[in-house]
C-alpha positions in Angstrom: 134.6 137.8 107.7 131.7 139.9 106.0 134.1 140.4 103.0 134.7 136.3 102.5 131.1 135.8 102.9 130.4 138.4 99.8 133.2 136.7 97.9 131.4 133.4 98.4 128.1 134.6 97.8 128.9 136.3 94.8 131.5 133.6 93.2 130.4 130.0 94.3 131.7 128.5 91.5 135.0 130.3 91.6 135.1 129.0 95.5 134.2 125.6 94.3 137.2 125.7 91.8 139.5 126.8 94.0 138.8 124.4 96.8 138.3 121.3 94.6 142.1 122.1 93.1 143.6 122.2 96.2 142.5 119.0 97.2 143.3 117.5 94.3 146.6 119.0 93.8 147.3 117.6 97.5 146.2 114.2 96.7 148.7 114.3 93.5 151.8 115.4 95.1 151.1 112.6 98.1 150.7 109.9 95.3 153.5 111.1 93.5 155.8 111.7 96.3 158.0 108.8 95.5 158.0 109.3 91.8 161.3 110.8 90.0 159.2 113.8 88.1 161.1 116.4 86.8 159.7 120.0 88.3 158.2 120.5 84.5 156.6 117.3 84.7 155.2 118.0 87.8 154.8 121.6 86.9 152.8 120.6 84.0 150.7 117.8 86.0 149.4 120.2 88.7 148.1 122.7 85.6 146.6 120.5 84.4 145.0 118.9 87.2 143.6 122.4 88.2 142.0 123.2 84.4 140.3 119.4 85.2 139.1 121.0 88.8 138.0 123.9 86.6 135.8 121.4 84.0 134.5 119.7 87.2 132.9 122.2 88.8 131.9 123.8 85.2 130.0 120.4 84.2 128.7 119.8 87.9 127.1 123.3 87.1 125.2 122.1 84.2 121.6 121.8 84.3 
């Protein structure tokens, strides 16, 4: 627990990253579920929703 606490502490950003794709990525396979993707489509979709996570969190950053 001390050692997730540290990792927190010392990357909040990276935390922030990680945690904002995972939603995201979750909310793009449940929309689409009932889409005929190929797996490189959807492959490609879920990179690039997690670089946008990424550029989320960067900008939210800015001061």
């Amino acid at each position: 627990m001390t050692t997730f606490r540290n990792l927190v502490s010392r990357h909040p950003m990276l935390i922030a990253w990680v945690v904002l794709a995972i939603g995201m990525v979750a909310m793009l396979l449940y929309a689409a579920k009932d889409v005929a993707l190929l797996p490189s489509q959807m492959a490609v979709l879920i990179i690039a929703t997690v670089l946008l996570a990424g550029a989320c969190v960067w900008i939210l950053t800015w001061e």
